[in-house]
N, C-alpha and C positions, 0 to 999 in steps of 0.2 A: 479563400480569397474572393470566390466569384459571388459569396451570399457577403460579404461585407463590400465589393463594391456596389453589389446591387441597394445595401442597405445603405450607405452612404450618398449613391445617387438618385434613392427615393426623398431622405432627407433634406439633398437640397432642392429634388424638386420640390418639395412641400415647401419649403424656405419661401422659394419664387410664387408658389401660388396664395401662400399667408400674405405673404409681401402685396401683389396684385390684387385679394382684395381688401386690402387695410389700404389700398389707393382709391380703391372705386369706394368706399365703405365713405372716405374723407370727402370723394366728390360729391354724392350725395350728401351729405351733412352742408357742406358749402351750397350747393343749388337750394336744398333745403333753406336755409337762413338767409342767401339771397331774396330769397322768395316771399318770404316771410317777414323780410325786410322792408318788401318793396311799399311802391305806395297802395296798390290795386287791394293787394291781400291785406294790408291796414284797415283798407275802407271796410273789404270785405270783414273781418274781423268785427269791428266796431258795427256795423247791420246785423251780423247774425247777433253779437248781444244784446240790440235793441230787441229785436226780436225775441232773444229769450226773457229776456224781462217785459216785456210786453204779453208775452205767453203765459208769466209767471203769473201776474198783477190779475190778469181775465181770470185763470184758473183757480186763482186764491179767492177772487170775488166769488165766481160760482160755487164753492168750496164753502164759503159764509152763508151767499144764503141756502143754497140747499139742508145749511146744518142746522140756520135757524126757522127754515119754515118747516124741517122735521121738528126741532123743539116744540113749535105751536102746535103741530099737526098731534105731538105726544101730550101738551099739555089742554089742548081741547078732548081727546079720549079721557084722558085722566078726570076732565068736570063733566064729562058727560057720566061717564060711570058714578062719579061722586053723586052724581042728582038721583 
């Protein structure tokens, strides 16, 4: 009897502390989307993706020419050798 109440009164305390944090778990998600909601973290939002597009555009240009001034750089060895 005393290992079955003790397992029935571990039970529900496990009940009450799933219970507590499936509350906290919800509050969080709520502050979360509040937040996320708001206007500040909008703004912010839409700045960091200028920014990553902005980052993207620069790194893609440097990305061109450095590939095409290796192509010249490969096709000037190629005529020099050729001569």
């Amino acid at each position: 009897m005393a290992r079955r109440r003790l397992r029935n009164n571990f039970l529900k305390w496990l009940e009450q502390v799933k219970a507590l944090r499936r509350v906290e778990h919800i509050g969080k998600k709520v502050g979360w989307f509040t937040e996320t909601r708001g206007v500040t973290s909008k703004v912010d939002c839409f700045q960091s993706w200028r920014l990553y597009i902005k980052r993207y555009k620069l790194a893609k240009k440097f990305l061109t020419r450095s590939a095409a001034s290796i192509d010249k750089q490969l096709a000037n060895e190629g005529f020099s050798i050729w001569k």
